[in-house]
KEROMAR-389383 format. One record per residue (C-alpha): residue number from 1; x, y, z. Coordinates in pm, whole numbers, always signed. Example, Ala and Ser with C-alpha at 12.3 -4.5 7.8 and 13.67 -1.06 7.14 Angstrom:
<guvexs>
<kolvo 1; u +1230; v -450; w +780>
<kolvo 2; u +1367; v -106; w +714>
</guvexs>
This chain:
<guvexs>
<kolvo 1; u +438; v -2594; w +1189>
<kolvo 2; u +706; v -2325; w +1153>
<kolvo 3; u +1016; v -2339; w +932>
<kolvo 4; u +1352; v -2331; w +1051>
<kolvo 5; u +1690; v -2307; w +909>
<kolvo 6; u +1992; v -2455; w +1130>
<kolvo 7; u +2339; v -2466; w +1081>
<kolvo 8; u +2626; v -2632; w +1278>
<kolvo 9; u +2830; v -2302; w +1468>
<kolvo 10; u +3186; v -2354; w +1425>
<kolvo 11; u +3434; v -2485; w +1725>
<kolvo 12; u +3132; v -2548; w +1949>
<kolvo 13; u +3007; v -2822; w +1865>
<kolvo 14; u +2588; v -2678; w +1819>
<kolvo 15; u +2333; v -2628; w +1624>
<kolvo 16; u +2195; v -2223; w +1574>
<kolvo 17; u +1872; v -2244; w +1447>
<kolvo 18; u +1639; v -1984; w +1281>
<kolvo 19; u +1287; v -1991; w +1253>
<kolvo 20; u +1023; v -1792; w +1051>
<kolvo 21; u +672; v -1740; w +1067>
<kolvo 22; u +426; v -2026; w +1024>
<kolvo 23; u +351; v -2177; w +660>
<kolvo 24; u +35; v -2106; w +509>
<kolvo 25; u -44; v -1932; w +162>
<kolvo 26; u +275; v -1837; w +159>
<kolvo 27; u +607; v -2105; w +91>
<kolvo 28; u +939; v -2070; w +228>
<kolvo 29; u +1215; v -2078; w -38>
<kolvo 30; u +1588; v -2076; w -9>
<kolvo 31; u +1771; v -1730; w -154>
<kolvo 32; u +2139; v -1790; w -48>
<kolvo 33; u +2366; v -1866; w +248>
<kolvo 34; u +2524; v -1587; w +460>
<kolvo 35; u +2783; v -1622; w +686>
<kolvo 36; u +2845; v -1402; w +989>
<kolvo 37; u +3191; v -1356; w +1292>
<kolvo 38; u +3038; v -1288; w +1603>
<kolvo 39; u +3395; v -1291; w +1848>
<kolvo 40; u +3531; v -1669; w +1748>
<kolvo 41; u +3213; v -1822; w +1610>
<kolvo 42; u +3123; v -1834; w +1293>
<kolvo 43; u +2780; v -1884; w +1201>
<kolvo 44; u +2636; v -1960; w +879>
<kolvo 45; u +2234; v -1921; w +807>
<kolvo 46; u +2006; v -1942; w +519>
<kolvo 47; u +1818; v -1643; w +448>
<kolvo 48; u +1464; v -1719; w +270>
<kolvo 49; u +1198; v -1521; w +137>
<kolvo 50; u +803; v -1521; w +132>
<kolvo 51; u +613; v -1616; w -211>
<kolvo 52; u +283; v -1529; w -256>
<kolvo 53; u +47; v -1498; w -494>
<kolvo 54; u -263; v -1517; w -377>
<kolvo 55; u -312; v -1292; w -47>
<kolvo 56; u -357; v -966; w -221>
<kolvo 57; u -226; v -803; w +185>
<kolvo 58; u +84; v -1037; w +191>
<kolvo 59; u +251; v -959; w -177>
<kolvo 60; u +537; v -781; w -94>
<kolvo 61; u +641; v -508; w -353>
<kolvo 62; u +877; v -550; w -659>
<kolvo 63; u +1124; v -282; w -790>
<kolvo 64; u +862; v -36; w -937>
<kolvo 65; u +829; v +190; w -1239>
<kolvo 66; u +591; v +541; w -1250>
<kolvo 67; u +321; v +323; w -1307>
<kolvo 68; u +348; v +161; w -986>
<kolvo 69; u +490; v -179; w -1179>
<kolvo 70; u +769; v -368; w -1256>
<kolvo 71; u +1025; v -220; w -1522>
<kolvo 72; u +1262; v -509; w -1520>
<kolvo 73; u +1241; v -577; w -1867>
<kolvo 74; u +1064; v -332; w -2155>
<kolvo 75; u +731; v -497; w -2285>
<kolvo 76; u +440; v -380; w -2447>
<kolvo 77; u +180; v -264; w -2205>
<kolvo 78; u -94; v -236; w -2432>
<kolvo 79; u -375; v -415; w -2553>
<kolvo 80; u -662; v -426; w -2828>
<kolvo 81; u -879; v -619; w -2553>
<kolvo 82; u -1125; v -462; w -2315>
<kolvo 83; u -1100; v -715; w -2076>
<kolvo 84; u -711; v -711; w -2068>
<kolvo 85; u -674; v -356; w -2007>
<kolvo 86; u -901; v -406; w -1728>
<kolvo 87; u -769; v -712; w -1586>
<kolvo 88; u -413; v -618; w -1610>
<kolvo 89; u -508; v -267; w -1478>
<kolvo 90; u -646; v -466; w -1183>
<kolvo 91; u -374; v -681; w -1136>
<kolvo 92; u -89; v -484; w -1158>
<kolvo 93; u -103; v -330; w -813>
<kolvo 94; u +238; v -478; w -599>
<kolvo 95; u +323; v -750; w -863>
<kolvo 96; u +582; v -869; w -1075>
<kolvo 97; u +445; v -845; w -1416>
<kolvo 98; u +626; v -1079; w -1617>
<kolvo 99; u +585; v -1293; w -1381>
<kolvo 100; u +257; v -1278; w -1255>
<kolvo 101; u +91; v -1041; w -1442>
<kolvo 102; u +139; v -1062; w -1805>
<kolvo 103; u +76; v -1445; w -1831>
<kolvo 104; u -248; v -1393; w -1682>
<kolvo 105; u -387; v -1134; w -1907>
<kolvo 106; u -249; v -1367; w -2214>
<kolvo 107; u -423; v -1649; w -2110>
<kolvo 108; u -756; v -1433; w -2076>
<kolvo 109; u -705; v -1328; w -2429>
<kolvo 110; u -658; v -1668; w -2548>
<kolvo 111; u -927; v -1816; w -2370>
<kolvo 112; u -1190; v -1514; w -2459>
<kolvo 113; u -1122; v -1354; w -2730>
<kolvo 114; u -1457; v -1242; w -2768>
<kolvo 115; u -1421; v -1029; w -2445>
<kolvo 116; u -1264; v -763; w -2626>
<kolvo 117; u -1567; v -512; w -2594>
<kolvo 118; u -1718; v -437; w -2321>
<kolvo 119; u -2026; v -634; w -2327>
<kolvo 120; u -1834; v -975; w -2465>
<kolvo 121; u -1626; v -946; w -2132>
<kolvo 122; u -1934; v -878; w -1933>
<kolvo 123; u -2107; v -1206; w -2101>
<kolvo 124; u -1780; v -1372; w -2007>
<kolvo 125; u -1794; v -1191; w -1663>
<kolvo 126; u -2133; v -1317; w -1603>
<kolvo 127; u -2010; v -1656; w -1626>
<kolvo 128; u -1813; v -1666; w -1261>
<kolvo 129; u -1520; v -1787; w -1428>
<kolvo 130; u -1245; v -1539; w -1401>
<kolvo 131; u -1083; v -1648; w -1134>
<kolvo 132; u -1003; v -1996; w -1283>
<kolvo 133; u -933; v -1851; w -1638>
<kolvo 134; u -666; v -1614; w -1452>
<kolvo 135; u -592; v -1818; w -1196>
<kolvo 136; u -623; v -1601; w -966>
<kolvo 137; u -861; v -1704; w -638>
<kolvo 138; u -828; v -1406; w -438>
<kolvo 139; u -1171; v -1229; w -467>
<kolvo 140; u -1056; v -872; w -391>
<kolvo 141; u -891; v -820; w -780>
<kolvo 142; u -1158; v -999; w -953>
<kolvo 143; u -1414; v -777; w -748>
<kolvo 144; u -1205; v -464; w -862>
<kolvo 145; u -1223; v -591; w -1221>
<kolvo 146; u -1613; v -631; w -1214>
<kolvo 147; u -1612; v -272; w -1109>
<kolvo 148; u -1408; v -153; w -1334>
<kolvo 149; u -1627; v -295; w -1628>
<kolvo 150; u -1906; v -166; w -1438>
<kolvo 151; u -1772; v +203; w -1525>
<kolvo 152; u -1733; v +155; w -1874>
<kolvo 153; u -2028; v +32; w -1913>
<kolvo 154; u -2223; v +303; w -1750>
<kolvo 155; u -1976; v +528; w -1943>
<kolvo 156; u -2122; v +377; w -2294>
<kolvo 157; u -1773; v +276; w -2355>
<kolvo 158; u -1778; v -29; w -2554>
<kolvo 159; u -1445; v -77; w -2742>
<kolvo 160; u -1055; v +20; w -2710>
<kolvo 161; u -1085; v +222; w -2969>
<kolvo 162; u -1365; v +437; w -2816>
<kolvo 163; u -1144; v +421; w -2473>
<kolvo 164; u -898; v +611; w -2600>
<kolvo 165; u -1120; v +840; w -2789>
<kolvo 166; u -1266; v +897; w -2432>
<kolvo 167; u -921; v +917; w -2242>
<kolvo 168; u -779; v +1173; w -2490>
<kolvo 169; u -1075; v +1396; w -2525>
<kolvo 170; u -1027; v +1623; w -2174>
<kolvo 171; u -1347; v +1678; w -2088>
<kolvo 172; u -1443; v +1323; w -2120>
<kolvo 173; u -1112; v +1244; w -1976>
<kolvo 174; u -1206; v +1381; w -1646>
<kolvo 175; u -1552; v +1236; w -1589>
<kolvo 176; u -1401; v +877; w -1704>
<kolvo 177; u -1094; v +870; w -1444>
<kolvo 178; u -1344; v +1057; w -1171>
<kolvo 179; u -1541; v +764; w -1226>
<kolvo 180; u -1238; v +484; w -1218>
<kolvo 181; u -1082; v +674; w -942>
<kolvo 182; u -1401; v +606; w -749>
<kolvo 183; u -1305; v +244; w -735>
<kolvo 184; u -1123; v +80; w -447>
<kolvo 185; u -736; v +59; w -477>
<kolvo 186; u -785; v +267; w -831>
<kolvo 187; u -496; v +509; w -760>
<kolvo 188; u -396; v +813; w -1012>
<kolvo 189; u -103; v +594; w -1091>
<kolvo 190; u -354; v +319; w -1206>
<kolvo 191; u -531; v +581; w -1395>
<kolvo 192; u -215; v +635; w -1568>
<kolvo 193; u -147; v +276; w -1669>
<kolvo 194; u -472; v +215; w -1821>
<kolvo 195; u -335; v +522; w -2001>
<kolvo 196; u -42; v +316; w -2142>
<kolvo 197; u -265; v +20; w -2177>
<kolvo 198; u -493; v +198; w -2391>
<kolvo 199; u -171; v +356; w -2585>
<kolvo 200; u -286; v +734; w -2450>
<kolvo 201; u +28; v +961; w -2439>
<kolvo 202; u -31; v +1134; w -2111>
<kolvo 203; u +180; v +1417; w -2228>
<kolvo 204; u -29; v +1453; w -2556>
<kolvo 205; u -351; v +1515; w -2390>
<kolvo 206; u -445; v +1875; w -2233>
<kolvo 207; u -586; v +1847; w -1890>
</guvexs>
């Protein structure tokens, strides 16, 4: 069934209609009412806009910071939490993130806390849970985020602490982001936001 918005056009005594594309994971929602003169006839229309959340193709970008995230508001971006830096690193990509992103990771962190190394989250991982303790049923993050874990584990990388050790040492800075940057939609800007997630000062470290 497609949407349609309709308003009465002034002095003639019709109805302009306009239609958008067909509902499906995505809702139509109201933004405001424009109007516009075309010769004697006024029109007015509503004007909506696509929500989505979970059709990792159809989220549609929000205003975007060097990271490749939203700066709307300052918030710490960092975490003491294996799993978080990897599931907000994962998640980040074309989101809002106070929005969508930040409540996710918190409720990952309150639900397993013991996920905070590396091999708590993959216990956790192992589980086939993530998705409902994220809320997030789109497969293609979650997939991401079980590679992601995969690296650090081949890496020997077991804690946050030892993350950073390994992100601000430069020759084991390179092999570690060669090795993230190997994994689908891990861009250099994502490799620069688990930077700020694991509270590495880019500028501090000597490529």
């Amino acid at each position: 069934m497609e949407a349609a918005s309709c308003a009465a056009v002034a002095g003639v005594g019709t109805v302009a209609c306009i239609r958008g594309p067909r509902r499906s994971a995505a809702s139509w929602e109201p933004q405001h009412l424009s109007m516009s003169v075309s010769g004697s006839r006024e029109y007015a229309t509503w004007k909506y806009s696509l929500m989505t959340i979970d059709n990792d193709d159809a989220n549609l970008p929000a205003q975007l910071d060097s990271h490749g995230v939203d700066d709307s508001a300052e918030v710490s971006r960092s975490w003491d939490h294996i799993g978080a830096i990897i599931v907000d690193a994962a998640l980040q990509r074309r989101q809002n993130y106070h929005a969508t992103v930040r409540p996710r990771v918190v409720a990952l962190v309150e639900a397993w806390p013991d996920a905070a190394t590396t091999s708590g989250f993959r216990r956790r991982l192992d589980t086939g849970t993530l998705s409902e303790v994220i809320d997030w049923p789109s497969p293609g993050r979650v997939a991401q985020v079980e590679d992601m874990t995969r690296v650090l584990e081949s890496q020997g990388i077991e804690t946050v602490a030892e993350l950073r050790a390994a992100l601000g040492a430069p020759s084991g800075r390179a092999v570690l982001r060669e090795a993230l940057g190997a994994v689908r939609h891990v861009s250099p800007k994502t490799l620069d936001y688990i930077d700020t997630l694991s509270e590495i000062s880019t500028d501090a470290v000597e490529e």
